[in-house]
C-alpha positions in Angstrom: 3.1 -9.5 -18.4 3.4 -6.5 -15.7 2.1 -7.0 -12.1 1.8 -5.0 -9.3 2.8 -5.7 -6.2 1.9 -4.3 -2.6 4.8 -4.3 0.0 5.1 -3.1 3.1 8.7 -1.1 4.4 10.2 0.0 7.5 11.8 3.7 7.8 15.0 1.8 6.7 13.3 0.8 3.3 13.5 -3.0 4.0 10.0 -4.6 2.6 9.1 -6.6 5.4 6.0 -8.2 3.7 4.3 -8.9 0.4 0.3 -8.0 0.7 -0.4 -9.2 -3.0 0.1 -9.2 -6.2 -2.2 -7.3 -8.7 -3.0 -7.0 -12.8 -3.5 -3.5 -12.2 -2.0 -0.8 -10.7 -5.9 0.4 -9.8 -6.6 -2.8 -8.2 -3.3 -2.9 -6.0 -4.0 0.7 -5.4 -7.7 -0.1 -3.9 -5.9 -2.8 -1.9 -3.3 -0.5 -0.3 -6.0 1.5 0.6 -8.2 -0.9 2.0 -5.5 -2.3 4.0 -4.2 1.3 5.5 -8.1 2.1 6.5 -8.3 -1.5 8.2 -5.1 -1.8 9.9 -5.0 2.1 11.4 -8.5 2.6 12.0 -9.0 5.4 9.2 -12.6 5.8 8.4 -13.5 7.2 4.9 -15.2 10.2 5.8 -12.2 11.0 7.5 -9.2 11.2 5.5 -9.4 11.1 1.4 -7.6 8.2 -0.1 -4.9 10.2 -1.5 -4.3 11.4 1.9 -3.5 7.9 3.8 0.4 7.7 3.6 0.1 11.0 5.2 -2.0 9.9 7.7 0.2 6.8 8.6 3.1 8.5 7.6 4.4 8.7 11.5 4.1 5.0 12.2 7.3 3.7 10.2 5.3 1.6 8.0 5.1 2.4 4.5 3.0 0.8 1.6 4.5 1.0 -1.9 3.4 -0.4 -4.9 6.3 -1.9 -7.2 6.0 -2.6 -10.8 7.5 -6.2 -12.1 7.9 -7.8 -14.7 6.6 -11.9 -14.7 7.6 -14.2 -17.8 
């Protein structure tokens, strides 16, 4: 089975936390998104979704969604 998982890095590339772990890449997707728009203030109208890390981009914090692989 593949998951999706939703971390959070520094500028050095360290995750520093785990948000969750997702069946689909859409759904972990929705929930990066979600979280970017909550935690920065980012109303929808806005700044399109496929604009976000942009948006956050000088903050440090980056949100990256990793493939794994779960026996």
């Amino acid at each position: 089975m593949i998951v999706h998982v939703l971390i959070g890095e520094n500028d050095n590339g360290e995750a520093s936390f785990c948000h969750g772990v997702y069946t689909s890449f859409e759904d972990a997707k929705k929930a990066k998104y979600t979280i970017i728009r909550d935690q920065y203030h980012i109303p929808e109208d806005e700044v399109a979704d496929k604009d976000l890390d942009d948006e956050i981009y000088p903050s440090g914090v980056y949100y990256t969604i990793v493939q794994r692989v779960v026996i």
